[in-house]
C-alpha positions in Angstrom: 27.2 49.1 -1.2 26.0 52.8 -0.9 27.6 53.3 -4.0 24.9 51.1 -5.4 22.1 52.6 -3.3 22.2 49.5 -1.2 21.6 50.0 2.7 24.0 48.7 5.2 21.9 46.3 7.6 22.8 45.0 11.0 24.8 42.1 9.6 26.6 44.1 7.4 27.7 46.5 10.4 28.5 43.4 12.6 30.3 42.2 9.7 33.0 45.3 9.7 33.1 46.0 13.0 34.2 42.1 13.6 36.6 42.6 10.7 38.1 45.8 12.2 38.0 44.4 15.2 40.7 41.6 13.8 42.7 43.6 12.4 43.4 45.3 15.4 42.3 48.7 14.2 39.4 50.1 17.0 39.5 53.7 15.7 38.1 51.9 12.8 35.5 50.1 15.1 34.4 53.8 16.6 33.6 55.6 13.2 31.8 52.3 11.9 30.4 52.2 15.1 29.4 55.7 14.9 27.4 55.6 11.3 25.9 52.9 12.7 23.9 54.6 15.3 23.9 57.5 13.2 21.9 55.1 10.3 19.6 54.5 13.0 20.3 50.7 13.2 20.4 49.0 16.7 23.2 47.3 18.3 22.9 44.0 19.0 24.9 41.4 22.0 27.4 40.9 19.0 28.2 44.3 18.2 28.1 44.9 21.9 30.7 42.0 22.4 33.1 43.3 19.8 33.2 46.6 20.8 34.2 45.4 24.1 37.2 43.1 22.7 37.9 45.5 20.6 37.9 48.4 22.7 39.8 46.2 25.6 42.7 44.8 23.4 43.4 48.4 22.5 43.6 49.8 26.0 40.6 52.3 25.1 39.1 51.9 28.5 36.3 54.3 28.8 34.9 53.4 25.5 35.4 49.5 26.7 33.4 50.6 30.1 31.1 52.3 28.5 30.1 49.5 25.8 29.8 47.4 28.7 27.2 49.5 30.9 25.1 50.1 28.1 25.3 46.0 27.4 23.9 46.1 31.6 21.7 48.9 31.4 19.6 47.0 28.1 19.5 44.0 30.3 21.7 41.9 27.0 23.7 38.4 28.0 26.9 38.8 29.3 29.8 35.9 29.7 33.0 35.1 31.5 34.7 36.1 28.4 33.7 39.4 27.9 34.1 39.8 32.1 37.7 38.6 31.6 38.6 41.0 28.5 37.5 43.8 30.9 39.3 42.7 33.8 42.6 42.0 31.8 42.2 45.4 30.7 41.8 47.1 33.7 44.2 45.1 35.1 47.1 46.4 32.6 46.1 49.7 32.7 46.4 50.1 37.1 42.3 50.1 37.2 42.2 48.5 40.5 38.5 50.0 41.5 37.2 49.0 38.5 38.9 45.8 38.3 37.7 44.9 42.0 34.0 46.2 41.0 33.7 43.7 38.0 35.0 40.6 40.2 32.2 41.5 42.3 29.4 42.3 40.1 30.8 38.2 38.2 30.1 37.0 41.8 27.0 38.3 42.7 25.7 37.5 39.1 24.4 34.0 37.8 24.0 32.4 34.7 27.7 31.0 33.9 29.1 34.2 35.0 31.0 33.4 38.0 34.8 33.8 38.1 37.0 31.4 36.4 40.7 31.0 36.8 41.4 33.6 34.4 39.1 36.4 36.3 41.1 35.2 39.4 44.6 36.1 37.5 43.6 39.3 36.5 42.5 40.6 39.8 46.3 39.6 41.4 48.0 41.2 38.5 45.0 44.1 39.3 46.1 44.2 43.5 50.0 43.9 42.0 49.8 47.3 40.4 50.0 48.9 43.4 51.7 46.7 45.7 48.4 46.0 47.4 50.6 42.5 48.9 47.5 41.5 51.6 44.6 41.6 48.8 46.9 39.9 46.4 47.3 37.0 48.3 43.8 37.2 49.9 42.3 36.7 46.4 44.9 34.0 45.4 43.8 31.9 48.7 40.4 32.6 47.8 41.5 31.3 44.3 42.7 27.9 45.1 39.9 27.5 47.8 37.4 27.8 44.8 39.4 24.6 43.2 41.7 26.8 40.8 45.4 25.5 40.2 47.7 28.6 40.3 49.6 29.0 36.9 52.3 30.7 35.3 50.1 34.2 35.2 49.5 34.0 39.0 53.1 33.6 39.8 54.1 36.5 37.5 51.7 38.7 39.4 52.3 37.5 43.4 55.8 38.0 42.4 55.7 41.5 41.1 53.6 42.5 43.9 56.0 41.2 46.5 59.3 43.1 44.3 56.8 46.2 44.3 56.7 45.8 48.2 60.4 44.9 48.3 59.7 41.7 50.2 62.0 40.0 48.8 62.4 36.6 50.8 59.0 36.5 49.3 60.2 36.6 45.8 62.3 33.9 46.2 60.0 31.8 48.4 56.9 32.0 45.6 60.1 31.3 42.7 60.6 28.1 44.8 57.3 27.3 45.2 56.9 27.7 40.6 59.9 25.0 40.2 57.8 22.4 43.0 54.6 22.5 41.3 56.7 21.9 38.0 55.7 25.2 36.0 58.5 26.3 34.0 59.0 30.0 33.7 58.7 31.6 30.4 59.9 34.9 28.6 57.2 37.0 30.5 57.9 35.3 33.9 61.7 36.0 33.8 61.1 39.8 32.5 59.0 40.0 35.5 61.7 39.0 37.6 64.2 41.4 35.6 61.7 44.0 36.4 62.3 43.1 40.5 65.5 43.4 40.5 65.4 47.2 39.4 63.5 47.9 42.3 65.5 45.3 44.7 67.9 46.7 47.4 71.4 46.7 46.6 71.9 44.2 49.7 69.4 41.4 48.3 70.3 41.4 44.5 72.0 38.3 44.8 68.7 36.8 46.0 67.1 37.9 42.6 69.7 37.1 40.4 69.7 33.6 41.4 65.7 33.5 40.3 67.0 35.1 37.1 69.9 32.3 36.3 67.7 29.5 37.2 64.7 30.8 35.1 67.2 31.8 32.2 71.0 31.4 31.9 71.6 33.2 29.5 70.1 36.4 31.2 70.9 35.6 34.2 74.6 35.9 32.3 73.8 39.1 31.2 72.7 40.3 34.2 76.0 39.4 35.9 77.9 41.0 33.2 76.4 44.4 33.8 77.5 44.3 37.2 80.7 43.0 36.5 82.8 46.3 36.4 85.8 43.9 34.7 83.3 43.3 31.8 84.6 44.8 28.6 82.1 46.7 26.4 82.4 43.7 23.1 81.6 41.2 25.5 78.6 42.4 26.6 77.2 43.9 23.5 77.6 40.2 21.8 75.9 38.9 24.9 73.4 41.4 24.7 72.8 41.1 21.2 72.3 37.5 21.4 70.2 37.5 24.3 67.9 40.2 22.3 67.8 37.9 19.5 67.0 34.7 21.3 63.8 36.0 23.3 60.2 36.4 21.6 59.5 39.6 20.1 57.1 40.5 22.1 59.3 41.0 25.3 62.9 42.4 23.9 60.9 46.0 25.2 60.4 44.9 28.2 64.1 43.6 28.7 65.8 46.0 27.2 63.9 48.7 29.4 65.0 46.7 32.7 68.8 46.1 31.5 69.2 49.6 30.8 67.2 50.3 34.4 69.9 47.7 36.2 72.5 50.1 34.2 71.1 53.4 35.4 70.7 52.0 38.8 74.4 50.8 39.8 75.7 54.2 37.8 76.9 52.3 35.0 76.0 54.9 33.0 77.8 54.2 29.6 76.4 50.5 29.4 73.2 51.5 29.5 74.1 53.7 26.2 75.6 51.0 25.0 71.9 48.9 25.3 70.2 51.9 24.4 72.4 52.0 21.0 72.3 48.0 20.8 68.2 48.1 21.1 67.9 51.1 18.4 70.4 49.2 15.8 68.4 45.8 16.5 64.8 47.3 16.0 63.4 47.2 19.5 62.6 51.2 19.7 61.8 53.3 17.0 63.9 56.6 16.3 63.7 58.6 19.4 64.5 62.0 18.0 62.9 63.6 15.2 64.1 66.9 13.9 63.2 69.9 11.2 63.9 73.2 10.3 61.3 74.4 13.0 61.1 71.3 15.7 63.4 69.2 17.2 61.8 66.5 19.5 62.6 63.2 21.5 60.0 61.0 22.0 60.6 58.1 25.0 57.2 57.5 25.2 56.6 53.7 26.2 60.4 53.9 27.9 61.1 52.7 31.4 62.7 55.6 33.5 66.3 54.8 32.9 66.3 54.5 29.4 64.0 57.6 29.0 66.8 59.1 30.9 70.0 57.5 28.9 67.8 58.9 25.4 67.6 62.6 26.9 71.4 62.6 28.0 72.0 61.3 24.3 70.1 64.2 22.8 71.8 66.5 24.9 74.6 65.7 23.7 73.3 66.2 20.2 72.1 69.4 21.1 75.4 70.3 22.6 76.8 69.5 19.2 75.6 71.1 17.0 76.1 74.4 19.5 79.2 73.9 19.0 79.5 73.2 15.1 77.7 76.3 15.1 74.5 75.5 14.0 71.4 77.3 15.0 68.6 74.8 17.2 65.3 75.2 15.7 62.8 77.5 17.4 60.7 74.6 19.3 62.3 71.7 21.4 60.0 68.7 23.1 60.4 66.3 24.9 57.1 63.7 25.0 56.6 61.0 27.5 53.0 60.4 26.6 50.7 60.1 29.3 50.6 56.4 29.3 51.6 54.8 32.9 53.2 51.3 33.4 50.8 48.9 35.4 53.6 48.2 37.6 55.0 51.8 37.7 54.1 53.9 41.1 54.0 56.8 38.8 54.1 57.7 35.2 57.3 58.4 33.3 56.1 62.4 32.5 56.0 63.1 36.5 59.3 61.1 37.2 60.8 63.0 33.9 59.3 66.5 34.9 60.9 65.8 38.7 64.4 65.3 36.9 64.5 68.2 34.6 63.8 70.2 37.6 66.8 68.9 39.1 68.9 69.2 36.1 67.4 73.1 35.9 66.3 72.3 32.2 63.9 74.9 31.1 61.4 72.1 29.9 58.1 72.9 31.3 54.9 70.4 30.7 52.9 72.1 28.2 49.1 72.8 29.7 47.0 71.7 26.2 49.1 69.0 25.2 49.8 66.1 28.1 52.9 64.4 28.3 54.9 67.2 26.1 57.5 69.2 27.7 58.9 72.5 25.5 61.2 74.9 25.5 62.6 77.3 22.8 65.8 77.3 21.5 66.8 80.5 23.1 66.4 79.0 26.8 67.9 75.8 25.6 70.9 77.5 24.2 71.8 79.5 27.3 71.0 76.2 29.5 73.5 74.3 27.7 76.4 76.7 27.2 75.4 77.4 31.4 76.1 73.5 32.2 79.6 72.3 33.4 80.5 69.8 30.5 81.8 67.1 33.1 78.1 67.2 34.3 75.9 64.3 33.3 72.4 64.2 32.8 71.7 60.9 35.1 72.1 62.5 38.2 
């Protein structure tokens, strides 16, 4: 169009940005966005509403935020839809305040903006981030007092809260209660409960693993033969493999992370290489390590603690390797975690990573311009590894 000296109008912008916006590609949305203003042209409530979906599908949460504050401060029309992107976003990303401060502003406003189930969900998976058990089930008696049936979403939530607080006679008591009301658990609902029981005590894993088998057999399976220290490594690889291949996409992340974590967390440390290996081969992570003449890094960004952990023993192995082959390590080493922190995590992987190295005496440090990096040259790295005991593992 400019190419022909033709001006882009308001409908034309609203036209890409909604495009973009589909596509799933928001730093798209921001420049178009940007020439926009830039061109003079005022936003509208529907460029407005998809910067906010776009924005809060992406995780981008202060430009989401702030999207919505100007759609407040110019007095525009606001819906339970757009209320609910926000609060599933926040919700995701551990933004309890913010979270809580939307479900009250959707209360206190009128004009088909009051809190549907969905708002309701959100603000349990929201008090669940943090374990916050009393507001959790506050808000879901508050829920079902405003006429709301509790659904699969709501049970994933109380149930993650109450692993997160280790109660786990609650677990099993709010399981029960899914199977009376006749919901059936899916893929995300038994990952939750995989998630659990890597933070159960050792004494109550049975309790857990029962959930697991009713929700799932065949992970429930898998789960048993992790523990079983008579399993041979075929078996479970096949199992594994299968399991992988039988579950949606869009949780084989999320399982594999928690297998590998039930791995770490009984000290079976080569089966959780064994997943690790399994998951690269089958797609589920990208390559961890990438390496040149002047860099060699691992990346374990978007990787639950223990399989961040089983990828850095790997690479030290590599490391230790190619020492001994002789070869020289290039001059920069990294290690990046990204900065990004699970909604059900207490911390984020870079501080449980940085707290490890320390123990381990690696000569990573995190590096002050670039978050979630840890460096080190090749010089302190060499001396490091030829000063390690080579019975010594990395998971300590």
């Amino acid at each position: 169009m400019k190419a022909l000296g033709v001006k882009p109008n308001l409908l034309t912008y609203n036209t890409l940005l909604h495009a973009m916006s589909k596509a799933g590609k928001p730093w798209y949305v921001k420049s178009i966005y940007k020439e926009m203003i830039d061109s003079d042209i005022l936003p509208s409530n529907i460029t407005y509403f998809v910067l906010v979906r776009s924005y809060a599908r992406a995780r981008y949460a202060a430009d989401a935020l702030a999207a919505y504050r100007e759609m407040r401060e110019k007095g525009m029309e606001l819906d339970v839809l757009l209320y609910n992107m926000l609060l599933s976003m926040c919700a995701d990303i551990g933004y309890v305040d913010k979270a809580v401060e939307l479900f009250k502003t959707m209360k206190a406003t009128e004009d088909g903006c009051q809190p549907d189930c969905w708002s309701y969900s959100s603000l349990i998976t929201a008090y669940a981030c943090n374990g916050n058990v009393a507001e959790a089930e506050r808000t879901l008696n508050e829920m079902m007092e405003a006429g709301f049936q509790t659904n699969i979403v709501v049970f994933t939530s109380i149930i993650q809260c109450y692993g997160k607080a280790k109660r786990i006679d609650d677990v099993v008591r709010s399981f029960d209660r899914l199977r009376e009301v006749g919901i059936s658990p899916d893929d995300r609902f038994c990952g939750c409960l995989l998630n659990v029981l890597t933070q159960t005590p050792r004494g109550e894993i049975g309790k857990v693993i029962r959930c697991i088998e009713e929700s799932n057999s065949q992970l429930g399976s898998v789960v048993k033969l992790i523990l079983d220290a008579e399993t041979t490594e075929n078996l479970l690889q096949k199992e594994a493999e299968q399991l992988f291949r039988d579950i949606s996409k869009d949780v084989r992340k999320g399982y594999s992370n928690c297998l590998i974590d039930v791995c770490v967390n009984t000290n079976q440390l080569g089966r959780a290489s064994l997943l690790l290996n399994l998951a690269m081969q089958l797609g589920i992570y990208l390559p961890m390590q990438s390496k040149s003449d002047t860099q060699w890094y691992l990346h374990v960004k978007h990787l639950s603690f223990g399989a961040a952990l089983t990828a850095l023993e790997a690479w030290v192995d590599d490391m230790s390797r190619a020492i001994e082959d002789g070869e020289e390590l290039p001059p920069l080493l990294g290690i990046y975690t990204g900065h990004w922190k699970h909604k059900y995590a207490g911390g984020g992987l870079a501080s449980a990573l940085e707290s490890h190295l320390r123990q381990l005496k690696a000569p990573f440090y995190e590096a002050p311009d670039k978050a979630g990096w840890f460096l080190t040259t090749n010089i302190a790295a060499k001396s490091w590894l030829n000063s390690r005991n080579p019975a010594t593992l990395v998971i300590a």
